[in-house]
N, C-alpha and C positions, 0 to 999 in steps of 0.2 A: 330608579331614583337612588334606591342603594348604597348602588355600584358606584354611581358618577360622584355621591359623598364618600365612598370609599378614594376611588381615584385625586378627589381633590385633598384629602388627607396625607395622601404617599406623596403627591406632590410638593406640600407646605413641608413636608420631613426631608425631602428632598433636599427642599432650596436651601435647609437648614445646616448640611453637609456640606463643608468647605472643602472639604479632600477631594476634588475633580475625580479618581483612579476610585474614590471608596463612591461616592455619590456614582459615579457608571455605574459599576456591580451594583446595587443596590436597586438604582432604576431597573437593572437590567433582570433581578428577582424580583421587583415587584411587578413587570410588566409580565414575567409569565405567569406569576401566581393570578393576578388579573385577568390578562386571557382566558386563563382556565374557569377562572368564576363565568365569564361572560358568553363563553362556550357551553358551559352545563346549564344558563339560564334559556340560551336557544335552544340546544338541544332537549330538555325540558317544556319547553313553552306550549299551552293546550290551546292559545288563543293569536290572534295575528295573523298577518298574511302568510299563507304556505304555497304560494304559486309555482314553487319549484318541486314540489309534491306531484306538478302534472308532467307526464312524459313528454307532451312536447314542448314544455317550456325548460325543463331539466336536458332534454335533447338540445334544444336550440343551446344552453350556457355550455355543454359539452362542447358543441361542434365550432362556438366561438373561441373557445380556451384552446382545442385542437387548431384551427383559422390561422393564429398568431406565433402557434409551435416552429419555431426556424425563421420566424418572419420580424417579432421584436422580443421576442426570449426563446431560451433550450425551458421547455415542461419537463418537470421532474412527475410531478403528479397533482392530482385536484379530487373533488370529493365534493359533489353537488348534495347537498341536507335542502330538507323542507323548506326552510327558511334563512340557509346564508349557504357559501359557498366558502371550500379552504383550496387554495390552489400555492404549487411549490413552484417557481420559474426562477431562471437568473436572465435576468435583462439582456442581451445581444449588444455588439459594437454596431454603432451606425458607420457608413463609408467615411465619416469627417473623425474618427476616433474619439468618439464620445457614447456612451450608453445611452439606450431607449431608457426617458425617465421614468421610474414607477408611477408618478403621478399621469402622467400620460397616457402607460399603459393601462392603467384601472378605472380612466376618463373612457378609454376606448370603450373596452369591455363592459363597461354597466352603462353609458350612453345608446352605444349601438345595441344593446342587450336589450335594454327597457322600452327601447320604443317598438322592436320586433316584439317581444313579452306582453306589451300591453296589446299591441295589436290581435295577438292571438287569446288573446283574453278577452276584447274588445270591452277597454278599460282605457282611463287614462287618468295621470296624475304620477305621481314619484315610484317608482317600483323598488328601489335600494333606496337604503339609509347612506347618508351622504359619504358617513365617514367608513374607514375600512383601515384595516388593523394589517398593519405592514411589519417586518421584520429580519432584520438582518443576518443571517445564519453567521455563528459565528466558528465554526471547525467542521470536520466529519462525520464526528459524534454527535455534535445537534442537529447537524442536514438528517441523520440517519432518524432518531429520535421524533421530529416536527414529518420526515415521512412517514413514518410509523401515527404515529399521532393523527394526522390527517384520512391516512388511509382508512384507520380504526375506529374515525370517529361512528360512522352509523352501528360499530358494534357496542360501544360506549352507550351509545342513547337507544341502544335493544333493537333495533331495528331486524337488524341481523346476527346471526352466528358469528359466521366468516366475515372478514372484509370483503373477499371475494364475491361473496354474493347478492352485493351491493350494485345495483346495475349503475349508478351514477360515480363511481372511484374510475380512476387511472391510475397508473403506474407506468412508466418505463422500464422501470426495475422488475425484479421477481423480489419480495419481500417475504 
């Protein structure tokens, strides 16, 4: 609850910013300082659902993430956490030249995910939170940075040493 009073604050300061060029940058600091808060409160989190905790349902969101690799994006990298998922892709050209839309492709993956998820769980009701935190890389330096990030998250919330030793990360890269 916080957070979402935090969020609706940055926004009212927002709209209060006439300068279009200074209002972007501004959004554009406050959505990662945000992320970051909302990232330490999951990774943190002692109560809630951890269904990605179990191997084979952290296998199942792997083997979907890998599924769609060349198919409606290039996977840069992903990183399955107890309780949320960070994945790095760029969207793919369809035959009519136009992108796979992100909304589409994140429709895919948690529709087709939660109903196999729940199955194996032999459960049923909502398995994700509706919304999901999208983000537009904006150079080489932040692609490099948000893979880094991602990769490191289970060493951030102790998990592990290494990123490496993370059984649920990806990489294309050597990092």
């Amino acid at each position: 609850m916080e957070l979402k009073r935090e969020v609706e604050r940055v926004e009212t300061i927002l709209a209060r910013i006439s300068d279009p060029k200074e209002r972007e940058q501004w959004a554009y600091l406050e959505q990662r300082r945000l992320f970051g808060k909302w990232d330490a409160v999951l990774d943190a989190a002692t109560d809630g659902p951890f269904w990605l905790r179990e191997p084979n349902i952290a296998g199942l969101m792997a083997e979907a993430l890998h599924y769609r690799n060349g198919r409606v994006y290039d996977l840069d990298a992903f990183c399955i956490m107890p309780n949320h998922v960070h994945v790095v892709f760029t969207p793919l050209c369809k035959k009519d030249g136009t992108y796979y839309a992100m909304s589409a492709i994140m429709h895919s993956l948690k529709g087709r995910n939660a109903s196999k998820a729940n199955q194996l769980l032999n459960r049923k009701g909502d398995f994700w939170q509706h919304e999901n935190y999208d983000h537009v890389v904006r150079d080489e330096a932040e692609w490099q940075r948000i893979i880094a990030y991602v990769l490191n998250n289970p060493v951030k919330a102790n998990f592990v040493k290494v990123y490496q030793d993370w059984p649920w990360s990806y990489s294309k890269y050597l990092m």
